[in-house]
BALOBA-1460 file (C-alpha; in Angstrom, 3 decimals):
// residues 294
<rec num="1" residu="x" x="4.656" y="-81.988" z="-63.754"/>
<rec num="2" residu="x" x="1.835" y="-82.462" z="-66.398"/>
<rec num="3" residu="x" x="-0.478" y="-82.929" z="-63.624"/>
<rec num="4" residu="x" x="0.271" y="-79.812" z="-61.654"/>
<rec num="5" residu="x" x="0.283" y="-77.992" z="-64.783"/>
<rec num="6" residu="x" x="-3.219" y="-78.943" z="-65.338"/>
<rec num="7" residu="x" x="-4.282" y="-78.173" z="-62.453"/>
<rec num="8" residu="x" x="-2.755" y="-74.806" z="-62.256"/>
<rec num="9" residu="x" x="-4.559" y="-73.762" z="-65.723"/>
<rec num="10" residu="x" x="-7.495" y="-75.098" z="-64.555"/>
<rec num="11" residu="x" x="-7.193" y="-73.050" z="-60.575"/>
<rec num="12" residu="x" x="-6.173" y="-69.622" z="-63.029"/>
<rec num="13" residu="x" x="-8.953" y="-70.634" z="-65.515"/>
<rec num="14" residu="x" x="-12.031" y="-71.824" z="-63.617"/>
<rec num="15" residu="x" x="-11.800" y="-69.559" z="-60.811"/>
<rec num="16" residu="x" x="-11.957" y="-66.511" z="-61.991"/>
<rec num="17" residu="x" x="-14.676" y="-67.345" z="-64.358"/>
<rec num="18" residu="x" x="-16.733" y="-68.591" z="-61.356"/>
<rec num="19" residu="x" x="-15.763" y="-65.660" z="-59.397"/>
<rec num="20" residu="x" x="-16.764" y="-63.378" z="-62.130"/>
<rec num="21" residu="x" x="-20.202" y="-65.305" z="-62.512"/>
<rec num="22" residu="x" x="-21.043" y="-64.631" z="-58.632"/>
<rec num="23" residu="x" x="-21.281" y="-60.493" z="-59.961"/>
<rec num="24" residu="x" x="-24.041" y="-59.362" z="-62.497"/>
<rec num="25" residu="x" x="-22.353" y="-57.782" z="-65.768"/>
<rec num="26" residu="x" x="-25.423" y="-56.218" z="-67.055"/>
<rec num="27" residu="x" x="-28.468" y="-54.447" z="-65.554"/>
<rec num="28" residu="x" x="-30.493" y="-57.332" z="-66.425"/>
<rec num="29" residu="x" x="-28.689" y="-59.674" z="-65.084"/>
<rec num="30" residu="x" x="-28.580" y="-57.489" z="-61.907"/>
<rec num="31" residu="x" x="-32.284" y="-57.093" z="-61.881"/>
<rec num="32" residu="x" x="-32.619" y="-61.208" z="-62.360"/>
<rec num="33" residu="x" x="-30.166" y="-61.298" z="-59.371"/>
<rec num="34" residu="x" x="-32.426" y="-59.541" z="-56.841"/>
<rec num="35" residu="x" x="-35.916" y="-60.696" z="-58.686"/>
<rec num="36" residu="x" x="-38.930" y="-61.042" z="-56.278"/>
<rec num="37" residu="x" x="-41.589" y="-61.373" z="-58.535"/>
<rec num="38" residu="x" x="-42.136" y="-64.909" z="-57.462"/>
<rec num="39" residu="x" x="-42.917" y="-63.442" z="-53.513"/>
<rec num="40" residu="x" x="-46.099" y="-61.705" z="-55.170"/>
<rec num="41" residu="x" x="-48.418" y="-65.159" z="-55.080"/>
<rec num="42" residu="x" x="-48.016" y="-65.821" z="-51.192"/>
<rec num="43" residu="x" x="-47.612" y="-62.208" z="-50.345"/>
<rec num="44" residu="x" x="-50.015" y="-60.579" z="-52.964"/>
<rec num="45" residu="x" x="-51.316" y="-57.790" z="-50.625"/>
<rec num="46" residu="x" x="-47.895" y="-56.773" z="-49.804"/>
<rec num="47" residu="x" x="-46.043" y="-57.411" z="-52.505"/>
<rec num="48" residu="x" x="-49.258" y="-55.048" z="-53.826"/>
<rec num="49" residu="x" x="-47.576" y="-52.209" z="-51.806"/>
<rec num="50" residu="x" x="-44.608" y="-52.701" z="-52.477"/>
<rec num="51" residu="x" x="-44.911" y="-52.159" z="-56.286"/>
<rec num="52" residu="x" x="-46.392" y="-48.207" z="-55.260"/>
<rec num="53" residu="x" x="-43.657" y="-47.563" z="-53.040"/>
<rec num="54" residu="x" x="-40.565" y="-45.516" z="-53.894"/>
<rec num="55" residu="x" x="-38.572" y="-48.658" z="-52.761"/>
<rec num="56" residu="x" x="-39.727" y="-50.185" z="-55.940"/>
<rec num="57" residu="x" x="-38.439" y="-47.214" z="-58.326"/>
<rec num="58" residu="x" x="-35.193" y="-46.429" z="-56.444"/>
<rec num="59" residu="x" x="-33.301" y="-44.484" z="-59.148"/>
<rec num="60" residu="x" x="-36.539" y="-42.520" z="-60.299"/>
<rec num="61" residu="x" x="-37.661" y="-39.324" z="-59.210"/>
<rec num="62" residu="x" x="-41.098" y="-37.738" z="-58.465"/>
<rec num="63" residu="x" x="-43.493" y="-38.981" z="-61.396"/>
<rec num="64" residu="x" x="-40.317" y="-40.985" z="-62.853"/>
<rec num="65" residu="x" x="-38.184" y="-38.555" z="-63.349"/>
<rec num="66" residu="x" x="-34.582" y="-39.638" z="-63.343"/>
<rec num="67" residu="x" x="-33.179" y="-37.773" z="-60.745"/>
<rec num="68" residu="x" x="-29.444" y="-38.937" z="-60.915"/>
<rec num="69" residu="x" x="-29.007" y="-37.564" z="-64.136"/>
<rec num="70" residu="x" x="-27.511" y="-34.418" z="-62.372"/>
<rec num="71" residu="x" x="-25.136" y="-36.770" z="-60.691"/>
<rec num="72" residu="x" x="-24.233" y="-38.454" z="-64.154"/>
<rec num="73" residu="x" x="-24.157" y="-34.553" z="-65.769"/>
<rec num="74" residu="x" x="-22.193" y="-32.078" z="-63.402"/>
<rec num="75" residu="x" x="-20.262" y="-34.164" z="-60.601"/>
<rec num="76" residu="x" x="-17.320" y="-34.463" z="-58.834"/>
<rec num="77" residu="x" x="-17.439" y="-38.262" z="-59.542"/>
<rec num="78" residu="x" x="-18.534" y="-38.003" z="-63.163"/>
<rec num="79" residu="x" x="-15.679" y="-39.404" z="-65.530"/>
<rec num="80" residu="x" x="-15.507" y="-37.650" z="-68.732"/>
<rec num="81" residu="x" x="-16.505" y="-40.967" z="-71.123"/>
<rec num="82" residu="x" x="-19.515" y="-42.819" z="-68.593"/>
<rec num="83" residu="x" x="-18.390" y="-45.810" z="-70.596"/>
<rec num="84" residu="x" x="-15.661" y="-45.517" z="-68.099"/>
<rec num="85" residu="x" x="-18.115" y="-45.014" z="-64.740"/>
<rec num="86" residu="x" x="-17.689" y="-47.275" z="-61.450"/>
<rec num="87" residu="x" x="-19.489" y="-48.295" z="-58.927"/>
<rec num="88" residu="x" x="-17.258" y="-45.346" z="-56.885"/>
<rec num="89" residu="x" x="-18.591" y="-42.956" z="-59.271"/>
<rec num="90" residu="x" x="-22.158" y="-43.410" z="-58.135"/>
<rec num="91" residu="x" x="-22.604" y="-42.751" z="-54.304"/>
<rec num="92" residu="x" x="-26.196" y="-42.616" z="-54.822"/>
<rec num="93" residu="x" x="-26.292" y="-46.692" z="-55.171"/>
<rec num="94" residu="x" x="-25.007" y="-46.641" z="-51.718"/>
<rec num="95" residu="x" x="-28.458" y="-46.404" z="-50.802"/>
<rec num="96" residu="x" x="-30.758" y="-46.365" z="-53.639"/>
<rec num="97" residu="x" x="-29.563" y="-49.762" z="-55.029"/>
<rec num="98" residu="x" x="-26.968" y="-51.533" z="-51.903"/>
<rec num="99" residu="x" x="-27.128" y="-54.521" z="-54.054"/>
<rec num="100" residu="x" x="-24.811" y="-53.594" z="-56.770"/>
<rec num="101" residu="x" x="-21.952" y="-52.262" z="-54.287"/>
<rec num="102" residu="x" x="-21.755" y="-56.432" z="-53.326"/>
<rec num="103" residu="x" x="-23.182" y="-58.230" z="-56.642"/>
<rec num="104" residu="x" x="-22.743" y="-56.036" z="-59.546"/>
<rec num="105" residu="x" x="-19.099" y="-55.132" z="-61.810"/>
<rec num="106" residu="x" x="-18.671" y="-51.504" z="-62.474"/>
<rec num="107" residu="x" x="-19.773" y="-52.518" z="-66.059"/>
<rec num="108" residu="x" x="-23.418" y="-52.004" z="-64.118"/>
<rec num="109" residu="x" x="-22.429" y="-48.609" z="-63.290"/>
<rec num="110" residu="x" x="-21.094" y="-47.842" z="-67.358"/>
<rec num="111" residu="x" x="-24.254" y="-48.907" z="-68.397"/>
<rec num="112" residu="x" x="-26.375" y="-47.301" z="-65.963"/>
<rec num="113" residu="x" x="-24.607" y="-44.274" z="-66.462"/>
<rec num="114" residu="x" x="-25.001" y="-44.671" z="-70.339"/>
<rec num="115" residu="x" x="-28.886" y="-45.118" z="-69.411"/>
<rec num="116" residu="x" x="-29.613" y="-42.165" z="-67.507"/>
<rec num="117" residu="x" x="-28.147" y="-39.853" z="-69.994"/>
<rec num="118" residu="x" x="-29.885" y="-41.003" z="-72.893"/>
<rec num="119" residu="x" x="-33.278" y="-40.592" z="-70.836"/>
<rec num="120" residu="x" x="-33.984" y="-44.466" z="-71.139"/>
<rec num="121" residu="x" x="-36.741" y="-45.119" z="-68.173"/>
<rec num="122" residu="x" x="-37.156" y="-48.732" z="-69.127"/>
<rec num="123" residu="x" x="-33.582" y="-49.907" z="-68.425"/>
<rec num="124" residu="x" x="-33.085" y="-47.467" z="-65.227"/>
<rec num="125" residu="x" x="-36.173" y="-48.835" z="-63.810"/>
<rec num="126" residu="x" x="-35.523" y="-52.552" z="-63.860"/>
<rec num="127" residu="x" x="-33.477" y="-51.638" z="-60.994"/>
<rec num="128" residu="x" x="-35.083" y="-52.065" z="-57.651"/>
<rec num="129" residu="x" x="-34.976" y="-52.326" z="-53.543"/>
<rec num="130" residu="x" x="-36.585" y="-55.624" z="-54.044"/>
<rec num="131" residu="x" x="-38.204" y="-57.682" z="-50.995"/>
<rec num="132" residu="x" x="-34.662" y="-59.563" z="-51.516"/>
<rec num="133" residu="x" x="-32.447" y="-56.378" z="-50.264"/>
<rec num="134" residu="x" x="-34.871" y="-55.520" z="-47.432"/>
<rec num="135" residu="x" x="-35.294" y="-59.068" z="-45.659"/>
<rec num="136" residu="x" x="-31.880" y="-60.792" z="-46.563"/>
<rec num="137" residu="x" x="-29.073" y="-58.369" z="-47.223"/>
<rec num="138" residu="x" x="-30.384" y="-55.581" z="-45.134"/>
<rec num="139" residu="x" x="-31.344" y="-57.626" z="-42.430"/>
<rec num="140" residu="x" x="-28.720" y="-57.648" z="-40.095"/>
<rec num="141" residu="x" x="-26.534" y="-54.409" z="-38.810"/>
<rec num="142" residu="x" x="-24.120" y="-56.298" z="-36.126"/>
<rec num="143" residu="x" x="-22.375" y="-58.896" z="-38.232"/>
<rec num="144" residu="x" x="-19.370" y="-59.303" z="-36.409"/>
<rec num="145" residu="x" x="-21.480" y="-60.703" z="-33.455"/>
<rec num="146" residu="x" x="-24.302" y="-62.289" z="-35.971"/>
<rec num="147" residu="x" x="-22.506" y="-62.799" z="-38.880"/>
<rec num="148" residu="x" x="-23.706" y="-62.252" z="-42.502"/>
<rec num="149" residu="x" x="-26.948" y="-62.975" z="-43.930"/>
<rec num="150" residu="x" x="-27.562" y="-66.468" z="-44.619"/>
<rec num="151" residu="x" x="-28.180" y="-66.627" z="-48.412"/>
<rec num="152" residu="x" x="-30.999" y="-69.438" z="-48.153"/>
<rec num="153" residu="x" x="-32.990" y="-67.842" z="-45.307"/>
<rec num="154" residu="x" x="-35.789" y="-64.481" z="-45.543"/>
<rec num="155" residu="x" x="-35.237" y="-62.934" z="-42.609"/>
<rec num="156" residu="x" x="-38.615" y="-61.472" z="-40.789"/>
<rec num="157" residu="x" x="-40.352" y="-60.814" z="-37.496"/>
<rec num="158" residu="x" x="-40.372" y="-64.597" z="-36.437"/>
<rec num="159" residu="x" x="-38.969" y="-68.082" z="-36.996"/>
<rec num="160" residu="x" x="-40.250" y="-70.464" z="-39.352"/>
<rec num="161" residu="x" x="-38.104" y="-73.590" z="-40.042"/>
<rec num="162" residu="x" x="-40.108" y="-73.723" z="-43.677"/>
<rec num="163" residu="x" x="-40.568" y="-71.534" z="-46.072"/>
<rec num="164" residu="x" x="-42.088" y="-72.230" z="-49.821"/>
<rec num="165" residu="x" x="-39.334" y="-70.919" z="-52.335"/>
<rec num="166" residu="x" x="-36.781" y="-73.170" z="-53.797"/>
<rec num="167" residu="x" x="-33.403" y="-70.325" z="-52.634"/>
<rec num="168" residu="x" x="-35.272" y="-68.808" z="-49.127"/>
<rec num="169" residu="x" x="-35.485" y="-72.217" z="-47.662"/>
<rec num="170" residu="x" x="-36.582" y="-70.909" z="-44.187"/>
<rec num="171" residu="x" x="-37.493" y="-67.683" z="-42.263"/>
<rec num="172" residu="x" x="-35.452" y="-65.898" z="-39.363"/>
<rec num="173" residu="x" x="-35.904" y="-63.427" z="-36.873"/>
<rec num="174" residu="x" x="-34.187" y="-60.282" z="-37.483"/>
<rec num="175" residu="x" x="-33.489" y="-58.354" z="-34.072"/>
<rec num="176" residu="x" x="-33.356" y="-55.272" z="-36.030"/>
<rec num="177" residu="x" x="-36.714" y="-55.349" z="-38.744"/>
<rec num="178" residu="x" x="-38.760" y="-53.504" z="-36.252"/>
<rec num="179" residu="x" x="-36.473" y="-50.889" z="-34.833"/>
<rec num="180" residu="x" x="-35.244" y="-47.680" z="-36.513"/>
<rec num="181" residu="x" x="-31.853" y="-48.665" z="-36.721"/>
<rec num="182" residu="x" x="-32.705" y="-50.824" z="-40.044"/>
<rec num="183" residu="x" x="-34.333" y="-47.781" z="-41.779"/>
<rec num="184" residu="x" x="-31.129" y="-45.821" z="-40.817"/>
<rec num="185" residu="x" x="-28.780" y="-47.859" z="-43.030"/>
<rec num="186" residu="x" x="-30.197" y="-45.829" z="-45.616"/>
<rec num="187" residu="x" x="-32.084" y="-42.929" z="-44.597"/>
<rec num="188" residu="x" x="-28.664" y="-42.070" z="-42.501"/>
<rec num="189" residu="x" x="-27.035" y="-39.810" z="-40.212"/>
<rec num="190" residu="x" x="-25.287" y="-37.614" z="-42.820"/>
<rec num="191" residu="x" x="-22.041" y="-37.017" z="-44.740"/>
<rec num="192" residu="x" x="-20.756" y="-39.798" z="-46.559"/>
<rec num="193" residu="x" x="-16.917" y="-39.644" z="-45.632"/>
<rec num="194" residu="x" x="-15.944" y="-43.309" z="-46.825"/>
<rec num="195" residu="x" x="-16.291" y="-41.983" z="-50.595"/>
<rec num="196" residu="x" x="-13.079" y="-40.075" z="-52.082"/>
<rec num="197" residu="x" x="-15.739" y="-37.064" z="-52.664"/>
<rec num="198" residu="x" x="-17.531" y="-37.539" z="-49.256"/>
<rec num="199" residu="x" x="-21.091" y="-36.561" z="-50.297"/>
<rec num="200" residu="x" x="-24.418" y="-35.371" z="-48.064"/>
<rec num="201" residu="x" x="-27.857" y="-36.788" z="-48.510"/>
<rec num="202" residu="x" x="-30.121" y="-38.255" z="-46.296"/>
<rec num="203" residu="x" x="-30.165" y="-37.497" z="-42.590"/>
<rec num="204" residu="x" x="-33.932" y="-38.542" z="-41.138"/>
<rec num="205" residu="x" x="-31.525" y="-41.266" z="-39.308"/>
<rec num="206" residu="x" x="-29.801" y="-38.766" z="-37.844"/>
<rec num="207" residu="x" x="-32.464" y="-36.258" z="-37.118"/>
<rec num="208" residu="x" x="-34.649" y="-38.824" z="-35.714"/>
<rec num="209" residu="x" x="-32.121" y="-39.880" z="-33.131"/>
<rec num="210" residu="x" x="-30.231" y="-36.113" z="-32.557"/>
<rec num="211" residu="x" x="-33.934" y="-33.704" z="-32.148"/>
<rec num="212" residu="x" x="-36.928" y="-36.199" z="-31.999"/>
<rec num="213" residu="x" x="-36.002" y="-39.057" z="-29.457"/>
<rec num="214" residu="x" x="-33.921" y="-36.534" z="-26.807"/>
<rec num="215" residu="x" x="-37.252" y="-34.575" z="-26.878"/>
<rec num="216" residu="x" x="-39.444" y="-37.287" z="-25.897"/>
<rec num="217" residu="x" x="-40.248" y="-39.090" z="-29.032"/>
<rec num="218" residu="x" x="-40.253" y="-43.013" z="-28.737"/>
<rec num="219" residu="x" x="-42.201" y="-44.249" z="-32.022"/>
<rec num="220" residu="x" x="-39.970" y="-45.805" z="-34.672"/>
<rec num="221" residu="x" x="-39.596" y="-45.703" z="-38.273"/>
<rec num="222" residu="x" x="-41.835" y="-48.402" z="-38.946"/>
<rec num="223" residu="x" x="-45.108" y="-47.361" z="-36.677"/>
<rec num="224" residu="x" x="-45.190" y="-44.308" z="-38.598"/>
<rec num="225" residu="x" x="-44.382" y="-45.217" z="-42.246"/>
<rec num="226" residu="x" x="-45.553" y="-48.938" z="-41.782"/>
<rec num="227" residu="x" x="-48.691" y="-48.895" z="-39.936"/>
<rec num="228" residu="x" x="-50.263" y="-52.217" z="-39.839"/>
<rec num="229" residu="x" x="-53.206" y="-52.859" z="-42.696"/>
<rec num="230" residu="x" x="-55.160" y="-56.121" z="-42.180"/>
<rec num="231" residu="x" x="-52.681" y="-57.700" z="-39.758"/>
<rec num="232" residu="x" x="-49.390" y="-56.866" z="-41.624"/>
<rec num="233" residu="x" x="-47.269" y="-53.690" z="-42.003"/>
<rec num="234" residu="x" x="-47.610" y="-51.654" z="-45.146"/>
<rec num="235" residu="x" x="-45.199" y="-51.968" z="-47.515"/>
<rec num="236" residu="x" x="-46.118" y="-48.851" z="-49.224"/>
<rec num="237" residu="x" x="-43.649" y="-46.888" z="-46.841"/>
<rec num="238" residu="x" x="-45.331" y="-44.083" z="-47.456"/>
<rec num="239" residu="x" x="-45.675" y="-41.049" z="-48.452"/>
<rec num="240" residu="x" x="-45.983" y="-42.023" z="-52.010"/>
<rec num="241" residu="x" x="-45.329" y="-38.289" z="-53.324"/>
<rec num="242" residu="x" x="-46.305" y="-39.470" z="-56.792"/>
<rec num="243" residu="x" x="-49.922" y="-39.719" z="-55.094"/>
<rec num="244" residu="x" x="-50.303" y="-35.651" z="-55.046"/>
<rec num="245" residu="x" x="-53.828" y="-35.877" z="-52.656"/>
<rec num="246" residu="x" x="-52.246" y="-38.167" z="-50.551"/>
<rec num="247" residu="x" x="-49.415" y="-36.167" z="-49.997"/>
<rec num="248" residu="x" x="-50.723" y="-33.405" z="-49.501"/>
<rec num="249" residu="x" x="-53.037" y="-34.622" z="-46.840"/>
<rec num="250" residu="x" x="-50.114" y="-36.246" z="-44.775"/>
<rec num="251" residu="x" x="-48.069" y="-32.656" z="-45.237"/>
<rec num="252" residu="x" x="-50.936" y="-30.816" z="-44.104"/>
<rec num="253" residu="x" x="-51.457" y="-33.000" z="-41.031"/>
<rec num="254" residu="x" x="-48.031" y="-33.035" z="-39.830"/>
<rec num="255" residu="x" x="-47.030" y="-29.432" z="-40.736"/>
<rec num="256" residu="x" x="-48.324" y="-26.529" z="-38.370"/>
<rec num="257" residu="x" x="-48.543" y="-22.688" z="-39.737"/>
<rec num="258" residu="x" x="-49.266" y="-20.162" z="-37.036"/>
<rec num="259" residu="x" x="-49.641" y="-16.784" z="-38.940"/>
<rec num="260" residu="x" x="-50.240" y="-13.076" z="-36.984"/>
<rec num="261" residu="x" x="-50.776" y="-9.891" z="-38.621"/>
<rec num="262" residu="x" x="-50.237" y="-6.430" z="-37.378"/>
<rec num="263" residu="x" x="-51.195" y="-3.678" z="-39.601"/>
<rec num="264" residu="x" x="-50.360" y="0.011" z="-38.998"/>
<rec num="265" residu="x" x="-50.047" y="3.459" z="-40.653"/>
<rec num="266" residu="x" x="-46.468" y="4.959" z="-40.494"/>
<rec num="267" residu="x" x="-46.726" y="8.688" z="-39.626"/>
<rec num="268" residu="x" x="-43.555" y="9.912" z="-41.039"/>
<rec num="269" residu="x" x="-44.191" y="13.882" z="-41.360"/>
<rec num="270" residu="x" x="-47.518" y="15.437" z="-41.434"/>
<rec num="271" residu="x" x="-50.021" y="14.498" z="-44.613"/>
<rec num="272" residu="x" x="-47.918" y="11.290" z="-45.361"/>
<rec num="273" residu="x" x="-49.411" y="8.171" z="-43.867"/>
<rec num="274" residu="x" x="-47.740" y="4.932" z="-45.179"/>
<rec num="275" residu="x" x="-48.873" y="1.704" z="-44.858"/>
<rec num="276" residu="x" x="-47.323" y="-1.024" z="-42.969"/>
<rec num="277" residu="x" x="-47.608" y="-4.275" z="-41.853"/>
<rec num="278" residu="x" x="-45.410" y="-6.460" z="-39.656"/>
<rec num="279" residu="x" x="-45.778" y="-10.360" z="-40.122"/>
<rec num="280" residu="x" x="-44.763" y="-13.099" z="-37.619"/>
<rec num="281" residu="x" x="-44.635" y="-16.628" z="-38.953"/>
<rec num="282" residu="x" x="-43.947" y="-19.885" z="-37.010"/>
<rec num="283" residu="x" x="-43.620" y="-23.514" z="-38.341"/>
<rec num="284" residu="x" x="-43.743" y="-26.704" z="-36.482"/>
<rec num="285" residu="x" x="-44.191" y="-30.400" z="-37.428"/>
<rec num="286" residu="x" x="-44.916" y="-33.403" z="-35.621"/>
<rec num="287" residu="x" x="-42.828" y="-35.829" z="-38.200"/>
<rec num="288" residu="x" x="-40.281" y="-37.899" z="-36.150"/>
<rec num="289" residu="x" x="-37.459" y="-36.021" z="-38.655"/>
<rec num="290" residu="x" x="-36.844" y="-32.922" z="-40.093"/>
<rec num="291" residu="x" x="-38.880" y="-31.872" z="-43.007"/>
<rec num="292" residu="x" x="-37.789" y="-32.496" z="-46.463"/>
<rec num="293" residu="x" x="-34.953" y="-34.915" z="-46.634"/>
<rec num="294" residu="x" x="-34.519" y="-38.013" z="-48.109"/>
């Protein structure tokens, strides 16, 4: 009896502690969690990129800003004291940090809620879509065919049985890294409806496959926003919209503004001549999407 006893306490002891350890408590242990700093001196050019792009300042807006403090602020999912947030009460992380809905306690979420409304850019940006997210967790769609990402392995464009890091023992192919369908997971097909408050954001996904592909269109996500630079894609992702001339270059190369002009004088009685002008405007784009979205 002495012996089961111990073993009980040490099955409702041990356990859950280990259990508990598996999910990050804090931001910074989050941020350790999904850490690729070490990919930077085998992949310097990209890893280069990666550090401009928006993927690596997820929660922050257009030069920094914090742009979920409206969310935090005046929300539907907002709890009165955000010591008391959840990971429900962000839908944002969904997609602009899909590591903490599988490795982070809603402790996170207080503390990233307590972050953003004191203004504190520092801790909010610790948090990133690491190389970690992209070629492991995102890397496969069709898991009950493929099962879940193996938690030693980088996933990629090829097979390599060896790969230098002491956790990412080896390289896969993912069937899905160079189709659109892996952008989508994020950059999705609309309303939200799995949160209690379904939410709408981002719909490129969904434009891109409802208006651009049924009218011809056959380049993906990737040959537009990841062109290849020396051999390799760019991890920029661009458009970097905190590059302003780059930008505005891109904009003004994909957007079309056909302006025509018809002025006239309105003869309404005799002696009074009024002005008048009639304006027709028409805007196209060639962007695979519609234009803005997220």
């Amino acid at each position: 009896m002495r012996v089961y006893k111990a073993i009980l306490v040490f099955f409702c002891i041990v356990f859950p502690v280990i259990a508990f350890a598996e999910k990050a408590k804090t931001i910074d242990e989050l941020a350790k969690m999904y850490d690729s700093s070490r990919c930077k001196s085998c992949h310097a050019e990209i890893y280069a990129q990666w550090e401009k792009s928006h993927h690596a300042r997820p929660l922050m807006g257009v030069a920094d800003g914090l742009m979920l403090v409206p969310v935090v602020k005046a929300s539907a999912f907002t709890p009165k004291d955000p010591k008391q947030a959840t990971l429900k009460n962000f839908p944002c992380v969904k997609c602009h940090l899909p590591q903490a809905l599988i490795s982070a306690e809603d402790s996170v979420a207080a503390e990233l809620s307590e972050a953003l409304l004191a203004g504190d850019k520092v801790k909010v940006g610790k948090l990133q879509i690491t190389c970690i997210v992209c070629h492991n967790e995102k890397a496969i769609v069709h898991r009950l065919q493929e099962g879940n990402p193996e938690k030693n392995v980088i996933y990629g464009t090829k097979n390599i049985d060896s790969h230098p890091d002491k956790t990412f023992t080896k390289v896969k192919k993912s069937v899905i890294m160079t189709q659109a369908i892996y952008c989508g997971q994020c950059h999705g097909t609309g309303p939200n409806f799995e949160f209690e408050n379904p939410v709408q954001c981002a719909t490129l996904y969904g434009s891109y496959q409802h208006s651009y592909i049924p009218q011809g269109g056959f380049q993906t996500c990737q040959e537009c926003h990841m062109p290849m630079v020396n051999g390799k894609a760019d991890h920029l992702i661009a458009p970097n919209w905190n590059d302003k001339n780059d930008s505005s270059a891109r904009l003004s190369k994909a957007i079309n503004l056909d302006v025509q002009t018809l002025g006239y004088q309105w003869l309404r009685k005799a002696g009074a001549l009024t002005p008048m002008v009639v304006v027709n405007t028409k805007i196209s784009h060639t962007a695979g999407h519609r234009i803005p979205d997220g």
